[in-house]
Steps between C-alpha positions, in 0.01 A plus 500: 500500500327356163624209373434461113575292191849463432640749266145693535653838291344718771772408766716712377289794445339496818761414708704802344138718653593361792234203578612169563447252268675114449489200351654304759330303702466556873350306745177549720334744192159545447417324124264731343317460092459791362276467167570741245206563271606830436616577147825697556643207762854664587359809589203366682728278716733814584237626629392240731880464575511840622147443729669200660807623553357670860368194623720369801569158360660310231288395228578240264339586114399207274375708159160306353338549145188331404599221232544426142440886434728715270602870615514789288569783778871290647729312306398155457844377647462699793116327616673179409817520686364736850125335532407163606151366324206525734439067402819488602446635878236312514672169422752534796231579710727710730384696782535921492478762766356745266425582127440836331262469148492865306316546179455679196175701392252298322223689532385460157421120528379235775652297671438192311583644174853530626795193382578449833196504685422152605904436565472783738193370667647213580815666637262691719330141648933399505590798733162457722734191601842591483535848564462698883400873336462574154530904432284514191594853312232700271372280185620176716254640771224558275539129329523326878188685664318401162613083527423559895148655500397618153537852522556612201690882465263778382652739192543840568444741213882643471891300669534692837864606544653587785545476919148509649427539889367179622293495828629288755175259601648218722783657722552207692628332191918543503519562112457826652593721713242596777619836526355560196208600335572467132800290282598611152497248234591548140182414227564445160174321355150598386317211715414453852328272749169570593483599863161315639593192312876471666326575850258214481764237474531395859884373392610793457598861643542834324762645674566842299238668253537755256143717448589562137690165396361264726622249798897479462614271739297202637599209702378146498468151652711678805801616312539191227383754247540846481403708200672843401255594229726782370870538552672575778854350337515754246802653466500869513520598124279238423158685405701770374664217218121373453372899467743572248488151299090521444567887380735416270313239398190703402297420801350774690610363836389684830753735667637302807312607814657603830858403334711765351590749732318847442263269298785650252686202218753697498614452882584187719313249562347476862546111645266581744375111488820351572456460916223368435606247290846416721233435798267276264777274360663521845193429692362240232861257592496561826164440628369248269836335318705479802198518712236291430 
């Protein structure tokens, strides 16, 4: 069960697709953040709805946006009345099982250059303290490997698109399965992390790499950071909606790999990545929420 703001407008219309979500309170749940950077916020938390919804446990959600900002992409009134301020968190100085931070693409500038840079910085040094895993998600990845270790992503020359193989390279690490060779993991980006410069940090563990896209899932500071550099929440039309928005937008946007069935538009979708992604978001509470 998922316990969200009250009178979140997606109880309804998830409930009615059969997940379970409330705004009651119940005792004994887990109190997870989840940071929304992305710019579409109601869609990006259905999504992470949906991943968390397999997860044996009940899992309290407390909404955070970076302050004093102004949203173009939600309503306003909606940021204002679902989402707690980040300086606010911090104030009560609460303790949290978990948090979740997504983000959106900024590719085109550095970090610095963006509004909420420093804020999120020191949000970063706040969770370090307050928080037993943080699940950092794509961009959000990216920015928290950067303030770590200053590794900076490297620009590829087109956005990859699509569900790339990733090769399994620490089995014994239970954000996968060790059955397994490979885990599929949407990408939807034109940067990556530069393998040799990840490896050298002695904090850190690249659990899953792609050969074309570059490590995917990596593990830190035993389990208080994990990084999904792609995105294993998306929902299954996802890259489809993104395909079809940057061709209709002018773009000339690569056809998603390994995604349509028949590599055809015109048929279903394959969710080929979605085990994957129950066992990461499953494993991820369970071993080092609940766990650690």
């Amino acid at each position: 069960m998922i316990i969200v703001p009250t009178n979140l407008p997606l109880i309804g219309k998830l409930n009615a697709d059969g997940y379970c979500l409330t705004d009651k309170k119940q005792p004994n749940a887990l109190k997870m953040l989840i940071l929304n950077l992305m710019p579409d916020k109601e869609d990006a938390e259905e999504e992470l709805y949906h991943a968390l919804s397999v997860v044996d446990a009940t899992i309290e959600v407390t909404l955070v946006k970076m302050s004093n900002l102004f949203y173009k992409h939600t309503p306003q009134s909606y940021m204002d009345t679902f989402y707690v301020d980040v300086a606010e968190i911090m104030e009560r100085g609460e303790q949290y099982d978990a948090m979740i931070i997504n983000g959106a693409p900024f590719e085109r500038f550095e970090y610095e250059e963006i509004v909420y840079w420093r804020q999120l910085c020191v949000f970063f040094r706040w969770a370090d303290e307050h928080v037993k895993s943080t699940l950092h998600i794509c961009w959000s990845a990216f920015a928290r490997i950067y303030y770590n270790w200053n590794i900076h992503f490297k620009r590829n020359s087109f956005q990859w698109s699509g569900v790339y193989p990733h090769t399994i390279l620490d089995k014994t690490n239970p954000l996968v399965n060790p059955q397994h060779d490979k885990i599929l993991l949407p990408v939807s980006r034109p940067w990556y992390i530069a393998h040799d410069e990840l490896a050298a940090v002695s904090e850190a563990t690249i659990v899953a790499e792609s050969p074309v896209t570059g490590p995917g899932l990596v593990v830190a500071y035993g389990g208080k950071q994990v990084y999904a550099i792609s995105h294993p929440e998306y929902a299954c039309e996802r890259i489809r909606a993104e395909f079809n928005r940057d061709r209709n937008s002018g773009k000339n946007p690569m056809f998603p790999y390994n995604y349509f069935e028949n590599n055809d538009e015109n048929c279903p979708v394959n969710y080929s990545w979605k085990t994957d992604r129950d066992w990461i978001f499953t494993h991820w509470v369970k071993e080092y929420v609940i766990g650690n």
